[in-house]
N, C-alpha and C positions, 0 to 999 in steps of 0.2 A: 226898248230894253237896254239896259248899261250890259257897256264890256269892261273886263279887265284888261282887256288888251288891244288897241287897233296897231293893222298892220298896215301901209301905202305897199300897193303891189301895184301900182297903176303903172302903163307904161313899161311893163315887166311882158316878155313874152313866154309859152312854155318851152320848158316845164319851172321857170323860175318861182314863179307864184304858187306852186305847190310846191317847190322845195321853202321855199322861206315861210308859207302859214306851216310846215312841218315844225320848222325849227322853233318858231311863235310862239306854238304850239304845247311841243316840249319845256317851255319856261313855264304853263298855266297851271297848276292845280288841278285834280278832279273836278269839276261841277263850275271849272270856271271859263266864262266867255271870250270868243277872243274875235273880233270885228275886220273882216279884210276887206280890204278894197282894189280891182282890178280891174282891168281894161280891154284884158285879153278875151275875146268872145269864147275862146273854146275852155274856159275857165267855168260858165255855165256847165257844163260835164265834168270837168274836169274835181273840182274842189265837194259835189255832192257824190263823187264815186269813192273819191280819198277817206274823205271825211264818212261815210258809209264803210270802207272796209274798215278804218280804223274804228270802227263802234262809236263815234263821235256824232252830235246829234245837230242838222243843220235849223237853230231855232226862225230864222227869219233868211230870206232873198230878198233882195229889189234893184232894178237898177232905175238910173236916171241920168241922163244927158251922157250917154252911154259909159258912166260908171256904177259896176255893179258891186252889191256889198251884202255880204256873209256875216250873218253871225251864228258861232261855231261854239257848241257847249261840250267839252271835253268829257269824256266818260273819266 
């Protein structure tokens, strides 16, 4: 799936990586994706609670070579 927007949050510990896919976030459109990528393990909980209260819709997860990556469709 395309995004409109990827973020690098690798490397970032919390709560850094949910403050900045917040701010990411707020630049997106309604209906529009936005790709983050982190490091932080507790970021698995983390980014599907946020993104849950904020009515935001988590379209895809996966990690790999322990970088995991979101893609986030803005309500």
């Amino acid at each position: 799936m395309k995004s409109n927007l990827q973020l690098d949050a690798k490397g970032l510990s919390c709560p850094m990586p949910i403050v900045k896919t917040k701010k990411a976030m707020d630049t997106l459109a309604s209906g529009e994706v936005l790709e983050v990528q982190v490091t932080d393990k507790g970021a698995l909980a983390d980014i599907p609670a946020w993104a849950k209260a904020g009515g935001h819709t988590i379209l895809d997860q996966s990690e790999e070579a322990g970088i995991m990556t979101f893609l986030i469709q803005k309500v």
